[in-house]
Backbone as a ProteinNet text record, in pm:
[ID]
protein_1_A
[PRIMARY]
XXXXXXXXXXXXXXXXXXXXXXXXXXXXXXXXXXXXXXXXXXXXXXXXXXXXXXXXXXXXXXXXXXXXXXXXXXXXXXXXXXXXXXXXXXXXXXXXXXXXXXXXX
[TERTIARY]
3427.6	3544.1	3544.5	3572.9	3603.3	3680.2	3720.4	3804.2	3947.5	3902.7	4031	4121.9	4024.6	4068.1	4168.7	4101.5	4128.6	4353.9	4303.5	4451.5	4541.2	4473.6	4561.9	4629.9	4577.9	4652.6	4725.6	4673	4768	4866.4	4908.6	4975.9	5074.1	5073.6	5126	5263.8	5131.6	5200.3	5290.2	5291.9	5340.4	5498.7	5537.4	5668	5763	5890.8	5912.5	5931.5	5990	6028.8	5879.1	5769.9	5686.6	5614.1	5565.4	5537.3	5588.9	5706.6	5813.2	5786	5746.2	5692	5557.4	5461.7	5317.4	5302.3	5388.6	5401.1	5481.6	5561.2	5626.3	5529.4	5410.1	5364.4	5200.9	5160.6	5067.5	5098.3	5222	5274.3	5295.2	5282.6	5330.5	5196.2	5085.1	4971.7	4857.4	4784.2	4729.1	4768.7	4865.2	4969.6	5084.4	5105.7	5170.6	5286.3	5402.5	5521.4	5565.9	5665.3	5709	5842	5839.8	5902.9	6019.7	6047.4	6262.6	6281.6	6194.5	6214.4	6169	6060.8	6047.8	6190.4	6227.5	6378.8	6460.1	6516.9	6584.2	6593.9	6447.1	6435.2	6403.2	6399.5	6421.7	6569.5	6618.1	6717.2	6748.7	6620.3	6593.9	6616.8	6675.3	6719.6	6595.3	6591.7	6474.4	6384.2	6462.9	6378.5	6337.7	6372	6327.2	6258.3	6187.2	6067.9	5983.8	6004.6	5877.1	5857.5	5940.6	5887.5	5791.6	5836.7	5723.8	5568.7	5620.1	5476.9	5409.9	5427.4	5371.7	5266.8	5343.5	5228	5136.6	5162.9	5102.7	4984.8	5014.8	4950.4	4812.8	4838.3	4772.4	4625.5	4700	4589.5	4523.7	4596.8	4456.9	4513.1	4606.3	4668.3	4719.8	4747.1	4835.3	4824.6	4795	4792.3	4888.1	4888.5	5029.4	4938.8	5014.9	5006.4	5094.7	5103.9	5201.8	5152.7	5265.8	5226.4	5368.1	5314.3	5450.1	5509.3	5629.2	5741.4	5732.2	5654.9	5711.3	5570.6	5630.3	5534.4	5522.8	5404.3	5388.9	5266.6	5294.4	5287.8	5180.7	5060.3	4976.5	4903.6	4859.3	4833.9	4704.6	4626	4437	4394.6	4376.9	4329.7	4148.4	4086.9	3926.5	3972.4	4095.6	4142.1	4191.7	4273.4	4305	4224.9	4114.2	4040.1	3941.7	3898.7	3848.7	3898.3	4026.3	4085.2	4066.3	4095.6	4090.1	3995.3	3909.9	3759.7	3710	3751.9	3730.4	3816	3923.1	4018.2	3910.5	3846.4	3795	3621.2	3578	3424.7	3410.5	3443.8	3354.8	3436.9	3492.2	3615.2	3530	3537.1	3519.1	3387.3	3318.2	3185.3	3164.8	3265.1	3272.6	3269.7	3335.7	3379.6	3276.6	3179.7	3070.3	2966.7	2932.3	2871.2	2865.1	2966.3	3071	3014.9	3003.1	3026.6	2847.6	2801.5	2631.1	2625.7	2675.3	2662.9	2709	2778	2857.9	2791.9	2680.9	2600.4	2474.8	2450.4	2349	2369.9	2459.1	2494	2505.1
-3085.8	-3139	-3086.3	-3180.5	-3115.8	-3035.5	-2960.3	-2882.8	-2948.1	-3083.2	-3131.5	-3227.6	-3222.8	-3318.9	-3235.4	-3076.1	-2958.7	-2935.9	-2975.8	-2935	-3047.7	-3125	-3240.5	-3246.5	-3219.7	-3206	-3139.2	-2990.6	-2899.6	-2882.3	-2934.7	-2952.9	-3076.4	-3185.4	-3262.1	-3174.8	-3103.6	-3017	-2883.2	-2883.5	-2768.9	-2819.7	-2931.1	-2962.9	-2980.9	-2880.7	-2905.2	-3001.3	-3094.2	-3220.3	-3285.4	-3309	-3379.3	-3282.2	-3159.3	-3061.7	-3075.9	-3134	-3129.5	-3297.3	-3399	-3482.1	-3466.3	-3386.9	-3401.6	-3350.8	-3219.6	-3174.2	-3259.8	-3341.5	-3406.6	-3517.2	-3598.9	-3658.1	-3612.6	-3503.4	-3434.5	-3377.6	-3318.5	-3320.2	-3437.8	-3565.6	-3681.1	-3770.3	-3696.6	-3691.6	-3825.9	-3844.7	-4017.6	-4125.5	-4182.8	-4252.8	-4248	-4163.4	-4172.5	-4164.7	-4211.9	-4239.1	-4350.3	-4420.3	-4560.7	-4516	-4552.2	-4522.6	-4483.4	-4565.2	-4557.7	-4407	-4378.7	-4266.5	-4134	-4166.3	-4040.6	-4032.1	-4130.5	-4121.3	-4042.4	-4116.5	-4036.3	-3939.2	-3871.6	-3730	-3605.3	-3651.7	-3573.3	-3572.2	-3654.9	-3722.3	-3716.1	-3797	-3806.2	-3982.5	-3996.9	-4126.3	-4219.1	-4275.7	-4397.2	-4418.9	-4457.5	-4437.3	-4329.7	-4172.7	-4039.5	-4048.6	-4089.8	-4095.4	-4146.6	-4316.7	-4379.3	-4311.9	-4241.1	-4172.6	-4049.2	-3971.3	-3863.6	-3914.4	-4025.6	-4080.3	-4141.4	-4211.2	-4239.9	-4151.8	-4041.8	-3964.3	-3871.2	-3908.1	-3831.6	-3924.4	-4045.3	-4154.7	-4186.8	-4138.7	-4142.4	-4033.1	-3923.3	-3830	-3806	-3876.9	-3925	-3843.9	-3776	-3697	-3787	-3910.3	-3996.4	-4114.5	-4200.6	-4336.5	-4457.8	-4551.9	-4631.6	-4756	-4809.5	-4926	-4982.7	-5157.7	-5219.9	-5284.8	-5294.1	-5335.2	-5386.4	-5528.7	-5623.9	-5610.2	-5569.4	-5564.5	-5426.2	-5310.8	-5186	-5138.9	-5022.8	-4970.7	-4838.3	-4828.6	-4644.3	-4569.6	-4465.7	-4351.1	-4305.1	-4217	-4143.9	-4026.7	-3919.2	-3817.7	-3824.9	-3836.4	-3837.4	-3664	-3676.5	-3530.4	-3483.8	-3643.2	-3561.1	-3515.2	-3555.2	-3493	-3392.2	-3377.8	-3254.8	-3142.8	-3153.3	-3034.4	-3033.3	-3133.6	-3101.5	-3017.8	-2993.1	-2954.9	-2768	-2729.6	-2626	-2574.6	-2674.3	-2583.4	-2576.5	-2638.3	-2571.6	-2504.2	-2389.3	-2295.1	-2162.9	-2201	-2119.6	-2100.9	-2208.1	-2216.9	-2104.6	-1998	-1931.2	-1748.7	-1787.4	-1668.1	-1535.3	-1398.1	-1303.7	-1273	-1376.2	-1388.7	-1244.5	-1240	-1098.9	-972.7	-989.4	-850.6	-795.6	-885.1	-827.7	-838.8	-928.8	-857.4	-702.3	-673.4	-568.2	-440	-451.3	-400.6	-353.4	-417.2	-425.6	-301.7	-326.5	-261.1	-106.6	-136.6	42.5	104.1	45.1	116.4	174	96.5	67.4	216.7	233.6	352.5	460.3
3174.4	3241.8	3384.3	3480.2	3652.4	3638	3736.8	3769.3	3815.4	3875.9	3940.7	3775.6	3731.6	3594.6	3511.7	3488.2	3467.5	3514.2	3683.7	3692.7	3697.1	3689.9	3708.1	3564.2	3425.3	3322.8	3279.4	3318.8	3368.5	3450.3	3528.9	3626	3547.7	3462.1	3404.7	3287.5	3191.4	3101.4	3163.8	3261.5	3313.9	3363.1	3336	3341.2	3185.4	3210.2	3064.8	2989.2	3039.9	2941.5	2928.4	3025.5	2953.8	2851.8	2841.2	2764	2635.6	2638.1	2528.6	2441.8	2526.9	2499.5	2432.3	2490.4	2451.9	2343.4	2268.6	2189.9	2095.2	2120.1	1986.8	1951.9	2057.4	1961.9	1914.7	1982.9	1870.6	1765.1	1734.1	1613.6	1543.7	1599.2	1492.8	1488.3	1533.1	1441.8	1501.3	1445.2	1504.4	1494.1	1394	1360	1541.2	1571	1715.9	1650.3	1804.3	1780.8	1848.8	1806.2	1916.7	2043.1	2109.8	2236.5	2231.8	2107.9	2116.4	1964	1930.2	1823.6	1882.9	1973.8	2085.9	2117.7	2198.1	2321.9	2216.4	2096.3	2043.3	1946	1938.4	1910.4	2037.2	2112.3	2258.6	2313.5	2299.5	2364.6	2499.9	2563.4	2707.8	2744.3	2870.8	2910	2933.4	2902.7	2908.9	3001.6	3151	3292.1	3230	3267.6	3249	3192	2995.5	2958.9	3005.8	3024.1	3111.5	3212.2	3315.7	3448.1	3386.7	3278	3217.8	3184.2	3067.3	2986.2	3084.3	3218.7	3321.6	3333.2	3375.2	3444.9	3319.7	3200.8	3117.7	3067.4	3092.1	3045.1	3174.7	3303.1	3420	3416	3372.3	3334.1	3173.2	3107.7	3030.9	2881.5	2882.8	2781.8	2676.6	2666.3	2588.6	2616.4	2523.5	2558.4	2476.6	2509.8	2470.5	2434.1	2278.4	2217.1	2212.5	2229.2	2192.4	2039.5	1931.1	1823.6	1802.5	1790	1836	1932.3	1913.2	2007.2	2060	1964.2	1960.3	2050.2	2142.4	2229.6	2133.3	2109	2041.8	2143.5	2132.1	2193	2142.9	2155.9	2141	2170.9	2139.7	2196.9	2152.8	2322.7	2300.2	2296.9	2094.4	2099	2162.1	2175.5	2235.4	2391.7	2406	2603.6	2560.4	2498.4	2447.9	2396.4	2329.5	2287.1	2418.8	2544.1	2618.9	2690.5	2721.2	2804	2757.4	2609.2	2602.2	2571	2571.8	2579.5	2726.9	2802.1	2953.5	3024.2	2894.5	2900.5	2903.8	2757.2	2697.6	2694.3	2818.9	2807.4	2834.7	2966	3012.9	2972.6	2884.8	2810.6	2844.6	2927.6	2870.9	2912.2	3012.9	3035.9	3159.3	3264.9	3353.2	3330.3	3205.6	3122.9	3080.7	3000.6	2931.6	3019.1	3119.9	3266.8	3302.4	3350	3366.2	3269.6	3138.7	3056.1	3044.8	3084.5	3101.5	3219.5	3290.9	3435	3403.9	3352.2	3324.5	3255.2	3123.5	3035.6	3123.7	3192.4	3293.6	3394.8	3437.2	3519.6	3511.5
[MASK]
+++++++++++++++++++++++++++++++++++++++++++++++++++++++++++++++++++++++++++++++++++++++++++++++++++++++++

């Protein structure tokens, strides 16, 4: 994953209400959720969600189906586990550098 890809999702989740969004529909699994059962299990005003899922939907975190009438909601977990494995690619890699060097001395 880039780096700019990196913050740009970060930078998404780092606001509470959409955070609060991204988390209610990875909890509601691959099945998703539809727009108006998000709204009213958040109980956030309508503009206000679409203005969130906008931008959550821009960077790649969540994507939206219409099925029929009903728009549902989704949380893309391969963006999601990309994301925290380029949390955790290079975890700990200085330390044990580091840790080389000091035996070394």
């Amino acid at each position: 994953m880039k780096i700019d890809d990196a913050a740009a999702r970060l930078e998404a989740l780092g606001n509470p209400t959409r955070l609060k969004i991204y988390r209610a529909l990875v909890r509601a699994g691959r099945a998703g959720m539809p727009v108006g059962r998000l709204q009213e299990r958040l109980k956030i005003p309508a503009s206000t969600l679409s203005h969130h899922i906008k931008t959550l939907v821009s960077v790649g975190l969540i994507s939206q189906v219409r099925e029929g009438t009903t728009l549902v909601c989704h949380a893309e977990y391969d963006t999601m586990q990309g994301l925290v494995d380029f949390l955790v690619a290079e975890c700990c890699i200085d330390e044990t550098q580091c840790e080389k060097a000091q035996t070394a001395a």
